[in-house]
C-alpha positions, 0 to 999 in steps of 0.5 A: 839331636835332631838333624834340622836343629843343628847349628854345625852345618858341616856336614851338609854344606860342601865349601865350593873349590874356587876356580882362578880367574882367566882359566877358562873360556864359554863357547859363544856358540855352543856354550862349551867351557873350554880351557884357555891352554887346549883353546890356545893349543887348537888355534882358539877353535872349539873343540866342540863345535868348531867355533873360530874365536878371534885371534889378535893381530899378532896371532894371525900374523904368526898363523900367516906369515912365515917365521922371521919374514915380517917387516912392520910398516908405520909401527909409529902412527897412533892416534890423537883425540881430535874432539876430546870425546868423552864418554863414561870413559874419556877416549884418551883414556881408552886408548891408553888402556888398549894399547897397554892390553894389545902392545900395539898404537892402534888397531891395526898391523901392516907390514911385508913379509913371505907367505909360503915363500910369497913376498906379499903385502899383509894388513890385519885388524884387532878387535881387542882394540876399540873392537877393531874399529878403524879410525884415522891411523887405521885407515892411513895405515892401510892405505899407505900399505895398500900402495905400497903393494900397487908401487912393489906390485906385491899381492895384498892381503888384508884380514878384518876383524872389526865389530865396531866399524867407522870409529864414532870417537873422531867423527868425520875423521873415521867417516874419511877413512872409509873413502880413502881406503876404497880410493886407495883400493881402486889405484891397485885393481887399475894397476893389475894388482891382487886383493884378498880379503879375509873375513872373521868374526866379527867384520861389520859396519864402516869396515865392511861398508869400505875395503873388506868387501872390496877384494878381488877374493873374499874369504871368510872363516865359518860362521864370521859374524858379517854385516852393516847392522848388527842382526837385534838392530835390523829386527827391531827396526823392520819388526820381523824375524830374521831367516836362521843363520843371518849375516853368518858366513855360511848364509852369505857364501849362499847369497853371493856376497863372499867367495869363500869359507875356509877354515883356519887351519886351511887359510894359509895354503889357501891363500897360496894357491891364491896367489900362485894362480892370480898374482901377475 
């Protein structure tokens, strides 16, 4: 029997292995497929070129700060629906979700706790919530930690991870967090106090437009995504093509808007030498 007229496919057509669900993850950056255990086990960088994914709140909390020192500030706020915004998904409704999928109210972690045996006053977004988006609880949370380290004249570290800024859903109420944080920021640099901001990837819009830039030592990991627009939107506004590398830590560092790249493995010891030299 000729070999083109056979109904028994068998011999030339391999079932495909089903790979599960949630094993692997692709490099943004290189395109690497990596494997979500050795991700996990290298501090979710890429093996392969060195991309810093994002971590949680909690994974950074636990890369930071020393084991059993955390004390949760404000772990009750969470944020109401002031306009019942609705959307393809009602922003009741997505609030639900995330605080399922994160374990947190909101966006943001405050708290105390020693790094590198120094007492110091930390704030960490998470951009799996809302994209890491400050809304009203995240900027009271913040600013209630932000004087909290002026009155306990504790160093302050905060480390945005924020692609989606100012939080359209509560309108003027988000705009107002963008103020109070700065304002909050302004009593603790009168006072003498340290402020470090750490940069990840992503930090942009409200948040950068706010207190992420307004540290005393801005430090950002390699290759952070870092900027008011996202680079497509500022292309197709001004009709032009963007130098390589744009809103990229690196670029920025080479344009004086931050002080710092340090990697990850690096960012605590570097934070400590920080504040043993600038912390009064």
């Amino acid at each position: 029997m000729k070999f083109f007229s056979r109904t028994d496919r068998s011999l030339t057509r391999k079932s495909k292995r089903e790979i599960p669900a949630g094993l692997w993850t692709k490099c943004e950056a290189c395109g690497q497929l990596l494997y979500n255990k050795a991700l996990e086990e290298n501090l979710k960088i890429c093996a392969k070129c060195d991309f810093h994914f994002p971590l949680s709140a909690h994974e950074r909390l636990a890369l930071l700060i020393d084991a059993g020192t955390f004390e949760e500030w404000d772990a009750q706020l969470a944020p109401t629906d002031p306009l019942r915004f609705q959307g393809p998904k009602s922003y009741a409704q997505k609030l639900k979700e995330d605080q399922h999928t994160c374990q947190m109210q909101d966006a943001c972690l405050t708290g105390s706790g020693l790094l590198d045996g120094h007492r110091t006053v930390v704030g960490l977004t998470d951009s799996r919530f809302l994209m890491g988006s400050m809304g009203s609880v995240v900027g009271e949370k913040l600013t209630r930690a932000i004087e909290r380290a002026t009155e306990l004249h504790h160093p302050l570290i905060i480390v945005s991870g924020s692609g989606g800024g100012a939080r359209m859903h509560e309108g003027l109420l988000s705009l107002m967090q963008m103020a109070k944080t700065a304002c909050s920021l302004m009593r603790l640099d009168t006072a003498g106090g340290l402020f470090i901001s750490v940069l990840t990837h992503p930090t942009m819009a409200g948040v950068l437009a706010s207190f992420a830039s307004l540290g005393d030592v801005l430090i950002a990991e390699p290759r952070a995504l870092i900027g008011f627009t996202g680079p497509r939107v500022i292309e197709q506004t001004i009709r032009q093509k963007l130098p390589e590398g744009f809103q990229r830590s690196e670029f920025l560092l080479d344009h004086g808007l931050i002080d710092l790249i340090v990697h990850r493995r690096e960012l605590k010891s570097t934070l400590a030498r920080l504040i043993e030299q600038l912390a009064g």
